[in-house]
N, C-alpha and C positions, 0 to 999 in steps of 0.2 A: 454541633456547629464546628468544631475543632475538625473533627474528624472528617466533614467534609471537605473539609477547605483542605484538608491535609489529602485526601481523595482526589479534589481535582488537582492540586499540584502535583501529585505522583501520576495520576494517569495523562495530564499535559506532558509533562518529561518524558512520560516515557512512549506516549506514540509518536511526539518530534523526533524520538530515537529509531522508531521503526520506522516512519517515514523517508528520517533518512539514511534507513536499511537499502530501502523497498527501492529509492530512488538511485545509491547506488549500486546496489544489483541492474536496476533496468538499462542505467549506463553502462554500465560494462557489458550487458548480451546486447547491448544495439553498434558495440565498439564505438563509442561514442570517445573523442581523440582526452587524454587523460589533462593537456594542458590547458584546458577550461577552468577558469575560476570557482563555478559548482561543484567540477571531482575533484580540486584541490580541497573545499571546504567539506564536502562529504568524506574526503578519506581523514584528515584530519581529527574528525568528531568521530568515525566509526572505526579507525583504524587500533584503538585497545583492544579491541574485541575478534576483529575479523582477522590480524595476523596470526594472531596464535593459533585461532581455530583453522586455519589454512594447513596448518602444519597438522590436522590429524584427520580433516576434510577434504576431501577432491575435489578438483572443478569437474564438472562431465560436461562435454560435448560444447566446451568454450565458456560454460556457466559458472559462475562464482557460486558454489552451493554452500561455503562456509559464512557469504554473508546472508545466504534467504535463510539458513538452520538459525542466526545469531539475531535476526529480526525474529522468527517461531518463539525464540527460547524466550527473548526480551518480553514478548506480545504475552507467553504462556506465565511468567513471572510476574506481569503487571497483575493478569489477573488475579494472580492466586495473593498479590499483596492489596491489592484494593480490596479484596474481599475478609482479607484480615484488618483490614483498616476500619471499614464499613460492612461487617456482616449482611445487612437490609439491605445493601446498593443494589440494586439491577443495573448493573452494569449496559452499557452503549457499546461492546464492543465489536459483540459481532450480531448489530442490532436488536440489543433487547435481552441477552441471554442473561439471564441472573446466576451470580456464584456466588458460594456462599449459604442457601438456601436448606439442603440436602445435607448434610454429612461431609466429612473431609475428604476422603474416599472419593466421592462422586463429585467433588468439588475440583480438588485436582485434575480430577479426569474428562470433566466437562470445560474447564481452564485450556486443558491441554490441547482440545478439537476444537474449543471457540476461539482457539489462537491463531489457528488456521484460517478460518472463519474471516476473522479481524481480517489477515492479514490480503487477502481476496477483494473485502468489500475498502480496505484502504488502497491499495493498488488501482481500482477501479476510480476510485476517489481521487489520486494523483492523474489518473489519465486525463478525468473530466478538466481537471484546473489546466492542465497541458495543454490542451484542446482550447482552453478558453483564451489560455495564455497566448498562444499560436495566433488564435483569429484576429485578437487586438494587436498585436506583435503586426502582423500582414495590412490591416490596417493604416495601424500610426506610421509603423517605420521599419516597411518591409527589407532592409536593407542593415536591421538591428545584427548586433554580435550573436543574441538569440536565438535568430530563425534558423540557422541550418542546426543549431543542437534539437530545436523542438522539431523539426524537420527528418532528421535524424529519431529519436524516439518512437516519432509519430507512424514514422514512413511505414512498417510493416503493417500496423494495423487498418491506415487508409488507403494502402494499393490493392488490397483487395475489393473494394466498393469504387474505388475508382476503375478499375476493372470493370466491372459488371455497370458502373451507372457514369454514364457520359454529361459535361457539364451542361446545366442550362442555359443558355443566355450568356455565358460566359462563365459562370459561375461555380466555381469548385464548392458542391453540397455534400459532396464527403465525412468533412468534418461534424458536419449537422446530423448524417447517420450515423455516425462513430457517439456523437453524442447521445444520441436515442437510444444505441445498443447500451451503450455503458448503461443507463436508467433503467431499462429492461434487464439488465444482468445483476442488474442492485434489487429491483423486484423480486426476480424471479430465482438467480443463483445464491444471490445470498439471503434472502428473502426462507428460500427454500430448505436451504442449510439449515436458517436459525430454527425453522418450523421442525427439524431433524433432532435436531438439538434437542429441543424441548419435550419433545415426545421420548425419546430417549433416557434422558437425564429428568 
């Protein structure tokens, strides 16, 4: 009993951490403007971590790689202490992979690649609530402080479908296939992964 409750509060904390890894990374490769209220709170909460490791990490190609390596690290740690916490847990993190199970050896090292994993099917996870946030945003009060930051995010991955699919009726359904994709990438990319996973380990 203890030990669960101690389980979900370590792995609550600590994907609110990679989340908002995951979210500042995504702000910074869409150059999203840094005086927004979210990158002030996100650098805040993540900025222990992500200075120092700047200093022995490169950006490449405009990308902050010292905060996606510091969300990996965070994602592969969670694991490998939930499963000293709760040896039996099957783990949710990179849908379903159990650590813990196997040996220490294979524990880590299945930690290691399901952190990956993790970090893929949360990213996809952030998009979805974007997407969702976005629609209601345009809805209630398209005119909010929000829309051009979710506009911003969004833009790279609905100009492509907006491209190829012209609106109906007036209606931008873009966001409806971005939403489908996402679901289909949760099936089948990380769906597929964990099936990798598992056979593997």
């Amino acid at each position: 009993m203890i030990a669960q409750a101690l389980a979900f509060l370590v792995d609550t904390l600590g994907t609110l951490l990679i989340f908002a890894l995951l979210l500042r990374f995504w702000l910074q490769a869409a150059r999203a403007p840094f005086n927004n209220p979210l990158s002030g709170l996100l650098a805040s909460v993540t900025n222990w971590g992500v200075k120092p490791l700047r200093r022995v990490v490169p950006g490449l190609w405009g990308l902050d790689l010292a905060t996606l390596l510091l969300a990996w690290l965070v994602a592969w740690v969670l694991n490998i202490a939930l499963s000293l916490i709760e040896p039996r847990l099957v783990l949710d993190m990179a849908g379903g992979v159990g650590v813990g199970t196997t040996g220490i050896g294979a524990s880590v090292g299945l930690s290691a690649v399901a952190a990956l994993v993790q970090l893929v099917r949360l990213f996809i996870y952030t998009m979805i609530a974007a997407l969702i946030v976005q629609m209601v945003v345009s809805w209630v009060n398209p005119h909010s402080p929000l829309a051009p930051l979710l506009d911003l995010l969004l833009r790279p991955f609905l100009r492509p479908i907006q491209r190829r699919m012209k609106p109906v009726s007036g209606f931008d359904l873009s966001p409806l296939v971005l939403l489908i994709l996402c679901q289909l990438a949760l099936i089948l990319v990380v769906g597929g992964l964990t099936r990798m996973l598992l056979m593997l380990f």
